[in-house]
N, C-alpha and C positions, 0 to 999 in steps of 0.2 A: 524587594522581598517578593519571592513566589510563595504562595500557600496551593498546598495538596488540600482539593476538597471529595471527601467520598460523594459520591452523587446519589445515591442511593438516599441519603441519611442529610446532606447537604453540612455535614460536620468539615470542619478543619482539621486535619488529621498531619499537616507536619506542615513546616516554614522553614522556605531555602532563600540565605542571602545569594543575591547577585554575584557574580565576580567579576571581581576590580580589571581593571586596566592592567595596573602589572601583574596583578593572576595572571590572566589571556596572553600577557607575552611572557611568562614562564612558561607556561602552558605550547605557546608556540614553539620556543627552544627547545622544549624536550621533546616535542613530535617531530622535529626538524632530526636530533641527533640520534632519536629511534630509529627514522627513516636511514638514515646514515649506518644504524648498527641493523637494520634489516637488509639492505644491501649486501653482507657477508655473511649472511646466514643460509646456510643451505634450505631449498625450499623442503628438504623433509625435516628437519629440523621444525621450520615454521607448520607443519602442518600436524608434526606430534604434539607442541601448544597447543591449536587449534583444537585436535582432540580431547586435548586434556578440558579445555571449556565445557565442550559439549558433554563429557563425563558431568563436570561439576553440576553442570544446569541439570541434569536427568538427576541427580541424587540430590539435590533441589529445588525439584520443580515446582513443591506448595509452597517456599518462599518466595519463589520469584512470581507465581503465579498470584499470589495473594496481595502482592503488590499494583502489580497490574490489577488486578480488581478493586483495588483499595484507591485508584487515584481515579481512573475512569470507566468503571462501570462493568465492566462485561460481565457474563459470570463466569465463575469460577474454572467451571467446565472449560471453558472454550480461551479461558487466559490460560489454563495448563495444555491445551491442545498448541498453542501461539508458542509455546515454551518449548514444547516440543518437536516443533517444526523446524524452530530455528536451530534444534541440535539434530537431527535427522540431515538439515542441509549442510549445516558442517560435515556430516557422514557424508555426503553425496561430493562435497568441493575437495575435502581430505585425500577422495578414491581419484577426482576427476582432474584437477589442476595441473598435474602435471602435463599431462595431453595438453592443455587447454593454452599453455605459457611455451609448450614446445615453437621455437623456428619453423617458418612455411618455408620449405627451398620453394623457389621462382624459378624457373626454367628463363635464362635470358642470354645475351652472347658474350657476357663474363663467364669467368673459368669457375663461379659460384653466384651465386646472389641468393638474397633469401630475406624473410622479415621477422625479426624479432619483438617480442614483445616484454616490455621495460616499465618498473615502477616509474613514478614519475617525484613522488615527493608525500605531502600533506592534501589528504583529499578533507572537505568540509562536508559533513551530512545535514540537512533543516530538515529535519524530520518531526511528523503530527502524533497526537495522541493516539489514534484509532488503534493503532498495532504498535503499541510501541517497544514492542521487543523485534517482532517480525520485520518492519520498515528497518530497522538499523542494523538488523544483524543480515538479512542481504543483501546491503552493501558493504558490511564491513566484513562478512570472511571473504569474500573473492578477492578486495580490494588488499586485505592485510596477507593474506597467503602470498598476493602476488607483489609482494615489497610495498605498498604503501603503507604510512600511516593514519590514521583516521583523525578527525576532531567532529563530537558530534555537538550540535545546537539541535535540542529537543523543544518540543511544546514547554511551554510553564508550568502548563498543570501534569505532568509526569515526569517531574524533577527527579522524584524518588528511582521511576525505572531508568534515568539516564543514568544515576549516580550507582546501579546497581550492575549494568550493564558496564559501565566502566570498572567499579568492582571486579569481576571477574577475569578483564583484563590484565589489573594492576594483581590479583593473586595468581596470576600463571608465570607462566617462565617469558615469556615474552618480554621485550624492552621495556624499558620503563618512558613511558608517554608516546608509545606504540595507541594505543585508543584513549580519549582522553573525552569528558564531556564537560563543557560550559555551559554556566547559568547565568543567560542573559538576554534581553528582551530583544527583539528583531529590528529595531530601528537602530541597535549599537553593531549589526552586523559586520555593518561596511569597512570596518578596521581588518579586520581578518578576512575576508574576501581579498581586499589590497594587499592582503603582506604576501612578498613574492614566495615565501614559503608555502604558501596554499598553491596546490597546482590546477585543481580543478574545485565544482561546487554542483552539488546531489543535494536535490529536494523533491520530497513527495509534500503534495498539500494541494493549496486553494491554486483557483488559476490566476488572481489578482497574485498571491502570495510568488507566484512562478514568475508572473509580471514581471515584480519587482527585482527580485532575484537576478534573471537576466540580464534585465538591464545594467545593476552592478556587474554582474560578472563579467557581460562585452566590456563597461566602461574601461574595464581592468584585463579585458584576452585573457580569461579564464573559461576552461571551457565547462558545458552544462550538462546536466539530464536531471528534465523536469517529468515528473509524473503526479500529472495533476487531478483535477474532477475529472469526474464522469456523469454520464447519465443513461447509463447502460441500457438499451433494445436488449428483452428477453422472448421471440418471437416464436408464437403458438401458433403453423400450419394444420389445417384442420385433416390432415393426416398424422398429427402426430399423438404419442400415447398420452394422453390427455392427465391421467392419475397420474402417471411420471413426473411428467410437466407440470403439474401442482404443486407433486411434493414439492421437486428443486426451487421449481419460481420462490414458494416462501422460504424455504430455506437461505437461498441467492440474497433476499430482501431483507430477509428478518433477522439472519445472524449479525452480531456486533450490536444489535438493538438498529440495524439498517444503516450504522455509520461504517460506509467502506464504499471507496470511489468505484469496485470494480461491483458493486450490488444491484441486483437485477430491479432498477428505477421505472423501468417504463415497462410492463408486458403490453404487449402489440397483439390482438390476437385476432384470426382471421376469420370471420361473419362465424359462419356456419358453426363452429366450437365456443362462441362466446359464454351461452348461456350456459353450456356444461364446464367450462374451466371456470365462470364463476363459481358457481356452486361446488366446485372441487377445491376450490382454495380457501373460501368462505369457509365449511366444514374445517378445513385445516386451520384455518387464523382461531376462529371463536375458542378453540381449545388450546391456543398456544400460552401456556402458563409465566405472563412476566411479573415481576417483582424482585425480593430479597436475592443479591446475584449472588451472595456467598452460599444459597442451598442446593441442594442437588437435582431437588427437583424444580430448580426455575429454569425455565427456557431461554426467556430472555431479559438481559437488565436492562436500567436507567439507560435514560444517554448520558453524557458524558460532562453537561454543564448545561447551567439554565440558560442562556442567552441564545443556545443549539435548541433545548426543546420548544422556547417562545417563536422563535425562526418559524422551525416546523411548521408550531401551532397555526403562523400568517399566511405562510403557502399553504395550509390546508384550508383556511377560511376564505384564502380567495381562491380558489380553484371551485369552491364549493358556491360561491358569490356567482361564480363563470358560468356556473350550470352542471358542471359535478356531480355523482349523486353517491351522500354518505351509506354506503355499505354497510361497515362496520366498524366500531371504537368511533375515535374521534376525542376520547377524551384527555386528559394530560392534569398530574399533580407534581409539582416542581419537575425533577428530570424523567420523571415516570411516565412514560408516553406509551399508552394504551396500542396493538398492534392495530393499522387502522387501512382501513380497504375503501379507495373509491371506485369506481364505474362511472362509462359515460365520458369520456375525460377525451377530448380533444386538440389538436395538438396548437390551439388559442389559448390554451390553460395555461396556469403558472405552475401545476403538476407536470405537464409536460416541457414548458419552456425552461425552467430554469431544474440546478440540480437540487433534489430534496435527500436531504444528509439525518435521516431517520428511519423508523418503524412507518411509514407509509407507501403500501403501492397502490398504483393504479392499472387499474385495464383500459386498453384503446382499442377498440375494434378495427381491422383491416377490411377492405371490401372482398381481397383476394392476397394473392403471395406478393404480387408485384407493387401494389400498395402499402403492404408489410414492411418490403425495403425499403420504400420511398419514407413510410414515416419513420424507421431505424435511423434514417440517413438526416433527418430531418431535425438535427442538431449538432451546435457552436462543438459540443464532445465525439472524442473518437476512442476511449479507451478499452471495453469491451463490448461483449456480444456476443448471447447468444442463439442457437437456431436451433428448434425441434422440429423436426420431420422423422416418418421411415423410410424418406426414399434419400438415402446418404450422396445417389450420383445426383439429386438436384440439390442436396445441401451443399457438397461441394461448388457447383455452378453458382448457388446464390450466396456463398459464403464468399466467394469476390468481388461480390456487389456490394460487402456491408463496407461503410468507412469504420476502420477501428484496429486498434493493433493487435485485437486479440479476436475470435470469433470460437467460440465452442459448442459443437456440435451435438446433440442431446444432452447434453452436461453443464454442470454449472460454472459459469468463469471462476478462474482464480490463480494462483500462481504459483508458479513452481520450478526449481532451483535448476531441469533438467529443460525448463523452455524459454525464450527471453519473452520479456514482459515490459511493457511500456503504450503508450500510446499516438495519434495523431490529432489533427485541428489544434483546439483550444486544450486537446487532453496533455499535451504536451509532448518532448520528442527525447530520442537517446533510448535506449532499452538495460531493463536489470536483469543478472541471475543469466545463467548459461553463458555459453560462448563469447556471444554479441553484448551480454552485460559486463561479462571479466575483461573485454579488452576495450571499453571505456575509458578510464580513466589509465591507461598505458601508453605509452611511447613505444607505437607501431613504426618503430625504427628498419630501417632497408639499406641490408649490407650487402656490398656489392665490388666483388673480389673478382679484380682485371686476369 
């Protein structure tokens, strides 16, 4: 049994049984004979479905958003922003796939040769609460436009958006078990990874959670793309526009209530600008209004469950044990975690060493710029980063020094359906979204005609 808890209220607000064993292989049967009936379907065909989704969700959007906020916290605002993005990307795969799935002729001493790009079967998605519409829907329009069929395995606690998300599937014209979600706990996994109908397996999450994953998935020659933690470098040159830099940095940090792998975790900032970018942020947090995330004027909700706010609470009480110094908030009533700012924080902290999955940043002073990347760099994660300066030809130069798969340059990371996204180190490997994410999970097949 999964139970949906509001976090806000810490209420039980619905209860999903599990599903059985011969669930999951009916369930596999009909994503096996979708793929089969998507195989003869012209790709405009699939992509007038597709749009049909993306209609539905906009003339939709405060149920599906309400949802999302009813299982894990966000506010309101910003789960109808999640909604929205995910049909805007549809807009963007709808115009772009074609290009994207066209043959690359290969110049070679055959009378043709060239590389086509080919569904392959049943992809698996393990996808987290944080975005739980976003995380699944881009992997699942590229991956469904271009012939596969999906099965997704969501968090527990946003049962409700899996089965909602599937929903809108199961009312389109699409196959029937073309997208399909199961409710079942992560140690039953391994059945459905093994079954040869699965051709590949997509996880966003933990980096143990990616761990594990892998390792099944080699067991079985499945192939992967993991996008895991972060601990994102948001790094303040003391040329750069300071008040800019402030707003984004809390923004970066503080949206989602600071639950999102790609969230500006550590600002870095260099000597000479410290004390004015505290004071520019400080100003900005003391007024940042969290609470009730279903009103319009809250800024920011709950996290997402209590077992995440207590976490927090320990990496903030030993970083502050380390030598820390409490800024501001600091305090927490069940998932309600006060926006909280430390200083002073060096990179012996447990603020800095490990990744914090809430409403808390930190500043780290730099001596200089060249110290800046050393401590950007100066971590297990590679997933984002970013860099403010005004001088863009030294950002470029130092933006090949950062390790990480993503680097943005006055702006705040995040992702988007026209660039591929993914990370390096521990942040994990493979890329989503664009080019480099649509032919993932395809059979980059090469014909080659004597």
């Amino acid at each position: 049994m999964f139970n949906s808890i509001y976090p806000y209220t810490q209420e039980i607000i619905a209860e999903y049984q599990e599903h059985t064993e011969s669930e999951i292989a009916t369930k596999l049967l009909k994503g096996e004979k979708a793929y089969r009936e998507l195989l003869k379907t012209p790709l405009e065909k699939r992509c007038q479905w597709m749009a049909a989704i993306a209609r539905s969700m906009r003339d939709n959007v405060k149920e599906h958003a309400t949802i999302i906020t009813r299982e894990m916290g966000k506010t309101l605002k910003e789960a109808t922003a999640e909604v929205l993005k995910c049909a805007t990307t549809i807009d963007f795969y709808v115009e772009n796939i074609g290009s994207m799935l066209s043959p690359r002729i290969i110049s070679s001493d055959a009378s043709k040769s060239y590389v086509s790009y080919e569904p392959k079967g049943i992809i698996l998605a393990i996808m987290p609460w944080n975005f739980p519409y976003w995380q699944v829907f881009r992997f699942a329009i590229p991956n469904i436009l271009a012939g596969n069929a999906g099965i997704l395995k969501h968090a527990s606690n946003v049962s409700g958006c899996a089965l909602a998300i599937e929903k809108l599937f199961v009312e389109s014209e699409f196959p029937e078990g073309t997208f399909q979600s199961v409710l079942l706990s992560s140690k039953h996994i391994e059945p459905i990874i093994a079954d040869p109908r699965v051709q590949g397996v997509t996880l966003t999450g933990s980096t143990p959670a990616g761990k594990s994953v892998a390792a099944l998935a080699g067991k079985y020659i499945k192939k992967t793309v993991l996008e895991l933690g972060g601990s994102d470098p948001f790094i303040i040159l003391k040329d750069a526009d300071i008040q800019e830099a402030a707003k984004v940095a809390v923004q970066g940090r503080m949206q989602n209530a600071g639950q999102s792998c790609i969230a500006a975790k550590r600002w870095i900032v260099e000597q000479p600008v410290v004390a004015d970018f505290t004071a520019a942020v400080r100003s900005i947090l003391q007024n940042l209004k969290q609470g009730d995330p279903m009103l319009e004027s809250t800024q920011m909700g709950p996290m997402a469950r209590l077992d995440l706010a207590q976490e927090l609470g320990k990496q903030l009480e030993n970083s502050i044990s380390q030598g820390a110094h409490l800024e501001l908030g600091g305090t927490w009533e069940g998932c309600n975690f006060a926006p909280t700012l430390l200083t002073g924080v060096t990179s012996d902290m447990t603020a800095f060493r490990e990744e914090t999955f809430g409403p808390l940043a930190v500043i780290i002073a730099a001596a200089n710029e060249a110290d800046a990347i050393s401590l950007a760099n100066e971590t297990e994660f590679g997933l984002g980063s970013a860099l403010w300066t005004k001088d863009l030809e030294k950002a470029a130069r130092l933006a090949t020094q950062i390790e990480s798969g993503n680097v943005f340059i006055n702006a705040m990371v995040r992702s988007d359906a026209r660039l591929p996204f993914g990370g390096v180190k521990q942040s994990g490997y493979g890329r989503e979204l664009s080019l480099e994410g649509t032919h993932e999970f395809l059979n980059v097949k090469t014909v080659y005609i004597h």
